[in-house]
C-alpha positions as CSV (number, residue, x, y, z in Angstrom):
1,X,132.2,206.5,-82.7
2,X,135.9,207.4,-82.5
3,X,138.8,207.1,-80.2
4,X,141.5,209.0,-79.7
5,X,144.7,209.8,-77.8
6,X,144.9,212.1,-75.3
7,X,144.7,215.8,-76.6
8,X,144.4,219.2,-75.4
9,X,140.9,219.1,-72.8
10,X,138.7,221.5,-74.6
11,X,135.4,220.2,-73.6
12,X,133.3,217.5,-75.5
13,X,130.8,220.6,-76.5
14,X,133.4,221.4,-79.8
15,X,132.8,218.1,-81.3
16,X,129.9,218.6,-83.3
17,X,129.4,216.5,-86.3
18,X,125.7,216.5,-86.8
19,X,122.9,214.0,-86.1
20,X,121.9,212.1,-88.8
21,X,119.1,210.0,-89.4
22,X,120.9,209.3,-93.3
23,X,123.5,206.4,-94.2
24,X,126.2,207.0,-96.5
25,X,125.6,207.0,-100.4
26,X,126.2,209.5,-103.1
27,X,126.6,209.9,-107.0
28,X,130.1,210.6,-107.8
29,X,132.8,207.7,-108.5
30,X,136.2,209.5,-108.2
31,X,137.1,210.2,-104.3
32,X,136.4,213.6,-103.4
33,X,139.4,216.2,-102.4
34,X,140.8,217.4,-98.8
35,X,139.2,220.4,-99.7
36,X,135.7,219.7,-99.6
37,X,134.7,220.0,-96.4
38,X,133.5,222.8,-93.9
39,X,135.7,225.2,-92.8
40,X,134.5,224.8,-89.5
41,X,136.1,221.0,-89.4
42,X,139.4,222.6,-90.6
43,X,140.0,224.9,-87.4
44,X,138.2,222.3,-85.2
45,X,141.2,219.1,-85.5
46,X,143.2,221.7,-83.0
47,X,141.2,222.1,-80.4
48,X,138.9,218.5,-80.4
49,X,139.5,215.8,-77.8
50,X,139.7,212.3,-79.1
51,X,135.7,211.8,-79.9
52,X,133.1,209.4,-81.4
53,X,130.3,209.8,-83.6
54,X,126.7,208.1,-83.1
55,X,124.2,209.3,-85.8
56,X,120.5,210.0,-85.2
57,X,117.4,211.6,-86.0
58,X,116.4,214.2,-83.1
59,X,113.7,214.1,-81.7
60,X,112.1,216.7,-83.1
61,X,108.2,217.2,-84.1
62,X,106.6,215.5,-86.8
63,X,106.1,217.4,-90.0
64,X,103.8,216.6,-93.1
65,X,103.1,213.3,-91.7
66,X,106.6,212.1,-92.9
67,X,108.5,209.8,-90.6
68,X,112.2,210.6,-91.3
69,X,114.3,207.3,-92.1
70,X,111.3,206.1,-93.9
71,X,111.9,204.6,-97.7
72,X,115.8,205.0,-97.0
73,X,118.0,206.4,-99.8
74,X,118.8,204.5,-103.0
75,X,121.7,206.4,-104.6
76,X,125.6,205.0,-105.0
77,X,125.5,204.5,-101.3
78,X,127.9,207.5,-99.7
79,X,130.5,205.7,-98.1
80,X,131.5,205.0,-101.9
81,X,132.7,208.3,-102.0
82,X,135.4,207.2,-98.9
83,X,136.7,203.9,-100.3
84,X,140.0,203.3,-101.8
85,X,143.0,205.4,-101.7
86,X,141.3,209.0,-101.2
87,X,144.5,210.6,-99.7
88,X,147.3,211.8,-102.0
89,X,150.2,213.9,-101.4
90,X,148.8,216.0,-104.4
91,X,145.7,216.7,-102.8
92,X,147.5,217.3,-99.3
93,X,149.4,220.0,-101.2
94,X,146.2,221.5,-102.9
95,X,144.0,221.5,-99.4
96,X,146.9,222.7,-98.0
97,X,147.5,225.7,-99.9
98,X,144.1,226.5,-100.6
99,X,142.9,226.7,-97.0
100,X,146.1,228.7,-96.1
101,X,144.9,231.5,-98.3
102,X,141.2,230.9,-97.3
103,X,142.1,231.5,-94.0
104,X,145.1,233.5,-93.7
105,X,146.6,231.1,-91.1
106,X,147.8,227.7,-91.1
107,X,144.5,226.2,-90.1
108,X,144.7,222.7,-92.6
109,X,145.9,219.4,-90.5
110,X,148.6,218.1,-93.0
111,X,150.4,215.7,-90.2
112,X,146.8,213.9,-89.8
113,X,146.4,213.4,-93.2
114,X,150.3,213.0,-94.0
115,X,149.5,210.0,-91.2
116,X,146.8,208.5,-93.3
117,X,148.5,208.3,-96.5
118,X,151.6,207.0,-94.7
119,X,150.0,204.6,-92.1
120,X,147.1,203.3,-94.3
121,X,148.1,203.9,-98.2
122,X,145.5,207.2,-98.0
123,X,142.6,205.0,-97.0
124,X,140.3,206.6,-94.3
125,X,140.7,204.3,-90.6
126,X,137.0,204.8,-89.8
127,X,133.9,202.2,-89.4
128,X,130.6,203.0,-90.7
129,X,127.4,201.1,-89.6
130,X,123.9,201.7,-91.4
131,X,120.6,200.1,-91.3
132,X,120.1,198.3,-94.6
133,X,119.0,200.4,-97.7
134,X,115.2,201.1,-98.2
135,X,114.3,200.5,-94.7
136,X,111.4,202.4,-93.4
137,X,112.6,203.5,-90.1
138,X,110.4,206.1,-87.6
139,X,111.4,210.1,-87.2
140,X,114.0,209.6,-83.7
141,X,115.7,206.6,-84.6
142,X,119.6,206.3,-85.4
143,X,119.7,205.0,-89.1
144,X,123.6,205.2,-89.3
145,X,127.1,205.6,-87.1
146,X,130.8,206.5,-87.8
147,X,133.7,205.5,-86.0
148,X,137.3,205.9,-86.3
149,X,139.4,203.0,-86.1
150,X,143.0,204.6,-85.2
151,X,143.4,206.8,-82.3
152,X,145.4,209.0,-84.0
153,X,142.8,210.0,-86.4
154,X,140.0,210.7,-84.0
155,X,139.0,214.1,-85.9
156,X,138.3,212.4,-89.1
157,X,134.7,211.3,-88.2
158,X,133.7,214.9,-87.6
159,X,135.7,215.1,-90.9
160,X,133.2,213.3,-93.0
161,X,130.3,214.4,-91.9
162,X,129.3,216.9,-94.4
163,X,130.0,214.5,-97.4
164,X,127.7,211.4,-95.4
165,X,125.0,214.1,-93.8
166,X,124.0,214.6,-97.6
167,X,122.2,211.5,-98.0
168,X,119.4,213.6,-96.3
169,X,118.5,214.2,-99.7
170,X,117.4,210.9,-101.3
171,X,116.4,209.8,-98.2
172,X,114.0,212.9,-98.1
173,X,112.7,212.3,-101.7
174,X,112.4,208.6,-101.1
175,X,110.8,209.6,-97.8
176,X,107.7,211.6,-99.4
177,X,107.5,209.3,-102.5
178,X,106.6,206.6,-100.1
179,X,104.1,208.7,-98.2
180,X,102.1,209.6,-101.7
181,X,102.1,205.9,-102.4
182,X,100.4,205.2,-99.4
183,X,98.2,207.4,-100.0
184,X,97.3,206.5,-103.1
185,X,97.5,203.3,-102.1
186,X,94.2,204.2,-100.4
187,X,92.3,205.5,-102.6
188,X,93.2,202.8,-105.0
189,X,92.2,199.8,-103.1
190,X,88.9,202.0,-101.8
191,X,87.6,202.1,-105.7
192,X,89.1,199.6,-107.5
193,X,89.5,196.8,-104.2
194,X,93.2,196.3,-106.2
195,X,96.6,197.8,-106.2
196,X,97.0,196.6,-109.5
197,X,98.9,199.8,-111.5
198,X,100.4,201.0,-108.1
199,X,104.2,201.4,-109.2
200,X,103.1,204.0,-112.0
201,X,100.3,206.5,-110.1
202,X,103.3,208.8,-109.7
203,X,105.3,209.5,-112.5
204,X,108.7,211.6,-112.2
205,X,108.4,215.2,-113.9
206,X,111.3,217.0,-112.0
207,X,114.1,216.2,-114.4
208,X,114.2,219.8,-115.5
209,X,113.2,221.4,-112.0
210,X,116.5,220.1,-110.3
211,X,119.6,222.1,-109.6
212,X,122.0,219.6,-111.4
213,X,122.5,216.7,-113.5
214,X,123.9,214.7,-110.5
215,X,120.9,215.7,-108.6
216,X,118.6,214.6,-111.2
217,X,120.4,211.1,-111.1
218,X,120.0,210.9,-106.9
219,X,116.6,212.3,-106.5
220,X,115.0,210.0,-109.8
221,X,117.1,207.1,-107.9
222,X,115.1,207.9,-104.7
223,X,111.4,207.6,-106.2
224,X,112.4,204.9,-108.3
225,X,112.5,202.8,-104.5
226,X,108.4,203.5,-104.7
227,X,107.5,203.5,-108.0
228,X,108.5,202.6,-111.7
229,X,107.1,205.9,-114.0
230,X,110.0,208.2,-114.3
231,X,110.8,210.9,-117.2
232,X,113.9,211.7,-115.4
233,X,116.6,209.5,-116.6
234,X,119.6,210.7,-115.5
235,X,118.3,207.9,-112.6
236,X,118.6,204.7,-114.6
237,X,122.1,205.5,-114.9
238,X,123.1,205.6,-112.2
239,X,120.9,202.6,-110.7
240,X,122.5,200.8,-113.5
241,X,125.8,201.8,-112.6
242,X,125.8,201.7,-108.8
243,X,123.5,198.6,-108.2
244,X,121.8,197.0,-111.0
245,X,118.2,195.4,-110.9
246,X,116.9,191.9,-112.6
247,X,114.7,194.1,-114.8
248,X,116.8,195.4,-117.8
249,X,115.9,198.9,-116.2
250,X,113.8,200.3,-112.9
251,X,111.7,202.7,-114.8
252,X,109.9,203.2,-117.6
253,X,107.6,206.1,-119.7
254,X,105.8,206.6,-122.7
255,X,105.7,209.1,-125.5
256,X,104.4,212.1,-124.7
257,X,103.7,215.5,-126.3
258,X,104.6,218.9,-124.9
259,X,103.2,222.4,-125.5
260,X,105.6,223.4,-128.3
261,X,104.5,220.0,-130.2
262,X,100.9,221.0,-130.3
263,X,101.4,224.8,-130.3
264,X,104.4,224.5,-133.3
265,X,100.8,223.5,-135.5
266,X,99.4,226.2,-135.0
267,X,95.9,227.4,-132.9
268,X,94.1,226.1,-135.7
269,X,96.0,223.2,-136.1
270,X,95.3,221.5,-132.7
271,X,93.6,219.2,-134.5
272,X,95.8,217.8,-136.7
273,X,98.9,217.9,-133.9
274,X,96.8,215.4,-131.7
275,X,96.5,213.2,-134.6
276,X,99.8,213.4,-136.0
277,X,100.8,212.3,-132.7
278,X,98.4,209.4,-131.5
279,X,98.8,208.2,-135.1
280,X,103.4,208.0,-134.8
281,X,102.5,206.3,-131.8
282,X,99.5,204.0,-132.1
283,X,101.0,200.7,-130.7
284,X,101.9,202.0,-127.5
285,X,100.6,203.9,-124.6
286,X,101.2,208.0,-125.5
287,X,100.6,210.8,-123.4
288,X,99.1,214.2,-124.9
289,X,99.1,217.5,-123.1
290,X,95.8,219.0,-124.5
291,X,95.1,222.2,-122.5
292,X,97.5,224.2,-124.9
293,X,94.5,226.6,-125.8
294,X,91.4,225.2,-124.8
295,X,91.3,221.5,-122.9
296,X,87.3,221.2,-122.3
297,X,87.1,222.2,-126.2
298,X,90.0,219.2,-126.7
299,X,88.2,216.5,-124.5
300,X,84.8,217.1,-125.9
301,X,85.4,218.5,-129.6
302,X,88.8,217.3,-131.0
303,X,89.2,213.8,-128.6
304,X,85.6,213.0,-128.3
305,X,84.7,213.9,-131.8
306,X,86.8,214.5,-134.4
307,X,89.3,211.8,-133.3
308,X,87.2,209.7,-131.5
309,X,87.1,207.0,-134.4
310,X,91.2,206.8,-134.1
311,X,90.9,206.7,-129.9
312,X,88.4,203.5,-130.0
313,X,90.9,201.5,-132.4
314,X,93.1,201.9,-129.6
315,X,94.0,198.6,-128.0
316,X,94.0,198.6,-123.9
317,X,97.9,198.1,-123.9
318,X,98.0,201.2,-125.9
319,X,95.8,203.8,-124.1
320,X,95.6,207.5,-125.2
321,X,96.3,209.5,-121.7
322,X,95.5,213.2,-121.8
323,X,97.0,215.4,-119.6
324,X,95.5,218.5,-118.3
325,X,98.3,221.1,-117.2
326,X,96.6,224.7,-115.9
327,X,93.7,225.6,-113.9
328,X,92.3,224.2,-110.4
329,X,93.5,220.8,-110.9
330,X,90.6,219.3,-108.8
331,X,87.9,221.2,-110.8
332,X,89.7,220.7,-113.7
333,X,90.6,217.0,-113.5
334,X,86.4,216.4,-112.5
335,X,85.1,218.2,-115.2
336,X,87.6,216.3,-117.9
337,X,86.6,213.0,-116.9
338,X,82.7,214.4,-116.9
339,X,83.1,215.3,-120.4
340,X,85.1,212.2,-121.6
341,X,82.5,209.6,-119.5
342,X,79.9,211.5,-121.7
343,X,81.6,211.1,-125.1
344,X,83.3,207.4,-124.9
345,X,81.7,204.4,-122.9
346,X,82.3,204.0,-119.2
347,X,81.7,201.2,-117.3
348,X,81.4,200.2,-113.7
349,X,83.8,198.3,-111.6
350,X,83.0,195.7,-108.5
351,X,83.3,198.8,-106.2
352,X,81.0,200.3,-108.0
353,X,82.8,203.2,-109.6
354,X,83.2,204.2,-113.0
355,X,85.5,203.3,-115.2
356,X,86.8,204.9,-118.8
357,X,87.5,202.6,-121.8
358,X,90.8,200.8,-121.1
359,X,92.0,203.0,-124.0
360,X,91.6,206.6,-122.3
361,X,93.0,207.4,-119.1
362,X,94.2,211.3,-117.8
363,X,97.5,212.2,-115.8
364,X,97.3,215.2,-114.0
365,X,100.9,216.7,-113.4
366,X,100.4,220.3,-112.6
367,X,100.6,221.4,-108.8
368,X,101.7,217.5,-107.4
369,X,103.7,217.6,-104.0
370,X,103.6,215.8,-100.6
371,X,102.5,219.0,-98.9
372,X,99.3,219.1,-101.2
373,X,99.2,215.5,-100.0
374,X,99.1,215.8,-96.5
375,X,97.4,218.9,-96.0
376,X,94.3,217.7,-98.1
377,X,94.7,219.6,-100.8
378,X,95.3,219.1,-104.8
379,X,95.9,215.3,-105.1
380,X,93.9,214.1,-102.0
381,X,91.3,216.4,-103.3
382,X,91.8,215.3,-106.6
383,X,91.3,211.4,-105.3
384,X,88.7,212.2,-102.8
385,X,86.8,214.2,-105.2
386,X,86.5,211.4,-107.7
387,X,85.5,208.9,-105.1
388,X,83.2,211.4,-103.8
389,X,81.6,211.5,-107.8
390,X,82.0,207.7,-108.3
391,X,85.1,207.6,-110.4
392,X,87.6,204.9,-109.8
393,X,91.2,206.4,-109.2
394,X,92.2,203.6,-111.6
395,X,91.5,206.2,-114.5
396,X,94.5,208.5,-113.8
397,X,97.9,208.7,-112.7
398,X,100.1,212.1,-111.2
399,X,102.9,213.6,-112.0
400,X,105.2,215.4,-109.9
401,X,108.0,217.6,-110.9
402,X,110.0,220.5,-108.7
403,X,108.2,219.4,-105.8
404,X,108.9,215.6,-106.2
405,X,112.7,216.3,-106.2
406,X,113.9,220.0,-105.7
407,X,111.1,221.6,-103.1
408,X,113.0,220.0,-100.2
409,X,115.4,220.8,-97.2
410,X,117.7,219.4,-94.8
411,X,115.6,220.2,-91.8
412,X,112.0,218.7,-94.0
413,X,112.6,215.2,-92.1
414,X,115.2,217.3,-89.7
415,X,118.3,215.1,-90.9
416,X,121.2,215.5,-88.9
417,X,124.5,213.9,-87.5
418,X,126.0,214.6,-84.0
419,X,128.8,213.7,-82.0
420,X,127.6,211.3,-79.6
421,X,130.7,209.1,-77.4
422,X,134.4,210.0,-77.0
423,X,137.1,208.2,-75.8
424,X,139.7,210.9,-74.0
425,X,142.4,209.4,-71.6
426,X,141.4,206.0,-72.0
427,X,137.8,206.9,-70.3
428,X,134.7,206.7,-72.3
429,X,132.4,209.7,-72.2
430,X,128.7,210.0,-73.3
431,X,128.6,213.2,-75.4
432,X,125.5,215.0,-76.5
433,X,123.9,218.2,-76.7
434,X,120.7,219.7,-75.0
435,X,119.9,223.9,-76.0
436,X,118.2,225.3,-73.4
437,X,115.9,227.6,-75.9
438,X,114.5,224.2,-77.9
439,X,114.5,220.9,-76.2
440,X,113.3,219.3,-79.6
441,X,117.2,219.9,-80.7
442,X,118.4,217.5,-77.5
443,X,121.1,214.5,-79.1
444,X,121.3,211.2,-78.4
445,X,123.9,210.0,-75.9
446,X,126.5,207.5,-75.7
447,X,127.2,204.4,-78.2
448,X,123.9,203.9,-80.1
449,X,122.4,200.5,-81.5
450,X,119.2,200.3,-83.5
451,X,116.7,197.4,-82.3
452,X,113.6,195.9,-82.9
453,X,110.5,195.3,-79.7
454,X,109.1,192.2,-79.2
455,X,105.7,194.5,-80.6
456,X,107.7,195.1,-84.2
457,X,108.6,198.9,-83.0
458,X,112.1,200.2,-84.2
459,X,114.1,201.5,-80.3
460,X,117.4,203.4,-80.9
461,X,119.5,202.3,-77.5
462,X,121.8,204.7,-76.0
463,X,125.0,205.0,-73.9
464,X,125.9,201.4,-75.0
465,X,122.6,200.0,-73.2
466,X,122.1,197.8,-76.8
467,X,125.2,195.6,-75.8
468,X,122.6,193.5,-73.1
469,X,122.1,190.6,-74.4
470,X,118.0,191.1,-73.6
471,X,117.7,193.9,-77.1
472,X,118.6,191.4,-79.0
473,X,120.8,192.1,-82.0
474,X,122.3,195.6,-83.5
475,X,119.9,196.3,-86.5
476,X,123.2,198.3,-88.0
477,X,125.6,196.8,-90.5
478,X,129.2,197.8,-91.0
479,X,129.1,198.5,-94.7
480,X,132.3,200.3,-94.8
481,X,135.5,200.0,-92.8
482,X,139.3,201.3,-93.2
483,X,138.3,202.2,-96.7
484,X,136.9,199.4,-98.1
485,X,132.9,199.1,-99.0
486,X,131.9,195.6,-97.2
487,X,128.3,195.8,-97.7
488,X,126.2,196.5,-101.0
489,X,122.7,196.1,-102.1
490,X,120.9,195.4,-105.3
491,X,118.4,198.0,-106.2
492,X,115.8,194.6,-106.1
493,X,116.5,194.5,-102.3
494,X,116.3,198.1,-101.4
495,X,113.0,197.7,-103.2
496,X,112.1,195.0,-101.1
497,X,113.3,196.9,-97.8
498,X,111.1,199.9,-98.8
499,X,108.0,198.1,-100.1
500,X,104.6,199.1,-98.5
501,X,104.3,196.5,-95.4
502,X,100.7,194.5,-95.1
503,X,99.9,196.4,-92.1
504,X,100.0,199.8,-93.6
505,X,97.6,198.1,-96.5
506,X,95.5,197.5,-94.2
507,X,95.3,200.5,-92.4
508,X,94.8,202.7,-95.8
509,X,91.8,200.3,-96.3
510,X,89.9,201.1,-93.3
């Protein structure tokens, strides 16, 4: 929400920041510049009466299965980027200049932000509330609000919005990370009757599939709220740096070959690459890719033959994993485990499913994605199929890469941030919008609280109904207020937040 003084009436339909199921959070530690922001929100400060911000999810239909809010974001929260002195006269000058060029008109509000760096020492006079990190919150549902706290400055919430909107991001990845683990969840409990293994089924591959370093850091962040296999590390980092866990860090791998570490031996070398490898390594779990040339000739010559000597002295602690990577991963993945169940021992578990030595398990990390997921395709095939042929899923593990962190959009879990209340002349006015063409893009209205049913069910509360006492209490937190972060979280308590609830475990087990 923001107030303002009385401006110019140009009607409440120009204030458009952009609903917004997010909360602040992002990567980067130094402030960010006047500059970087929309040009839109440059010619907008003219023409805006004072306004306030409410951010929601629209209403908007359900894709994927994927409730948007749900396993909320786990980066350096956004509002980081806001706090401290983020105004400077040198910056002023820069935006100033810059946009006059960009432009061709004087379009930049240097006496607002002249006003901030005079008035408040360059720190931004706005309020942000947000539900706490890692909460699971359903698609509709406000998860975060701005306000401005001066008057004067009552275009600076619209100001912000593209730096805060992109928490989308890690909230999207965290989002469909949680969804696979459910899902998994499922199948594990169905053929093992444990969870046990859980926090590594999913292993993070999209280090090299992301646009950016920073991006890598946010999105391995995000899956690290679900699980703890990663290969992306660029995400340690920056938990380390931004919240810190009791564990000395929140993921872990193993040692793996790739292609050009089996291929560098040559084709009729294969051979000697595996065992060169599971030899460096034979004290700890390792992970071979084996379909370099031939992985049905791998499994059942090379692993189940030649090396199978060197694979039994393996200790459970230190299990071989072979990793298919081409082909039709369900056909594929079936026919591995048919070959390896032939050439090493299996057993059967309480479920009654079969079970490979404790020293040979498989990851398949070719073609992993929540879409696959949802649709019933590739992993739920994968899992189903197994069940469907008696194997427990407790003999392999996925891996995700592109799709985990980079085959995602805004509009996936339709992430947006509107203006929702303004304040012009001293009267209050509900502010929202409602297209003709697509009533799924209708805003919320009004000041906006977050609440909890009797029942458990998340309500978001418009036009200030969430002030009666009878909702009970606001379920958003001012973390951030007249530039100063007031509210932080461990990454041990967005965790927590974002853990699978007993009632979902119960319904994946029916």
């Amino acid at each position: 929400m923001s107030r303002n003084r009385p401006r110019r009436r140009s009607g409440a339909a120009n204030q458009r920041p952009r609903a917004h199921p997010p909360r602040p959070r992002s990567r980067v530690s130094s402030p960010p510049p006047l500059s970087r922001s929309p040009l839109s929100k440059h010619r907008r400060w003219r023409r805006s009466p004072v306004l306030s911000v409410r951010a929601t999810a629209p209403r908007r239909a359900r894709r994927h299965g994927v409730r948007c809010g749900g396993g909320r974001v786990q980066h350096p929260p956004r509002h980081r980027l806001l706090q401290g002195k983020v105004v400077t006269k040198e910056k002023i000058k820069e935006a100033k200049e810059v946009y006059r060029e960009h432009f061709q008109d004087d379009v930049f509000n240097e006496k607002g932000w002249n006003y901030i760096l005079e008035k408040y020492d360059g720190h931004l006079p706005i309020e942000i509330k947000a539900v706490p990190e890692g909460s699971v919150i359903p698609r509709g549902n406000v998860l975060f609000t701005v306000e401005n706290t001066d008057p004067e400055c009552y275009w600076l919430t619209n100001w912000i919005e593209t730096i805060l909107v992109q928490s989308w991001y890690p909230i999207t990845v965290a989002t469909n990370s949680r969804e696979q683990k459910k899902i998994l969840a499922k199948y594990l409990l169905e053929t093992s009757g444990s969870l046990e293994g859980l926090e590594y089924k999913l292993h993070d591959f999209g280090y090299r599939g992301v646009s950016s370093q920073e991006t890598a850091g946010i999105g391995a962040s995000a899956h690290l709220v679900n699980f703890k296999g990663t290969d992306t590390v660029a995400g340690i980092a920056l938990i380390k740096k931004y919240y810190g866990t009791k564990d000395p860090v929140p993921g872990y791998s193993v040692p793996a070959a790739e292609h050009s570490t089996i291929t560098a031996w040559g084709k009729d070398h294969e051979k000697d690459a595996f065992e060169h490898i599971v030899t460096q390594f034979s004290s700890v779990p390792v992970s071979v890719v084996s379909d370099s040339y031939d992985i049905y000739n791998a499994c059942e010559k090379i692993w189940g033959d030649d090396l199978r000597h060197i694979i039994e002295a393996r200790s459970p602690e230190a299990p071989l994993i072979i990793r298919p990577d081409s082909g039709n991963p369900l056909d594929t993945v079936l026919k591995v485990l048919e070959i390896l169940g032939k050439k090493f021992p299996i057993t059967e578990n309480s479920k009654g499913y079969k079970l490979l030595p404790p020293y040979l398990r498989v990851i398949q990390g070719d073609g992993v994605d929540i879409n696959t997921l949802q649709e019933g395709m590739l992993v739920e095939q994968i899992v189903e199929g197994m069940k469907k042929n008696k194997w427990s899923i407790e003999n392999i593990a996925f891996g995700s890469g592109g799709a985990l962190l980079q085959k995602l959009t805004r509009d996936l879990l339709n992430c947006s941030f509107k203006c929702s209340y303004v304040v012009t002349n001293g009267l209050g006015v509900n502010v929202f919008k409602d297209p003709v063409a697509d009533p799924n893009k209708r805003s919320k209205k009004g000041r906006l609280s977050l609440h909890r049913t009797p029942a458990g069910e998340y309500v978001t509360l418009e036009e200030g109904k969430g002030d009666l006492e009878e909702y009970g209490q606001d379920l958003l937190h001012t973390v951030f207020k007249n530039g100063k972060v007031t509210k932080s979280y461990s990454f041990d308590e967005v965790r927590q937040n974002a853990r699978l609830k007993n009632s979902e475990l119960q319904t994946v087990s029916h």
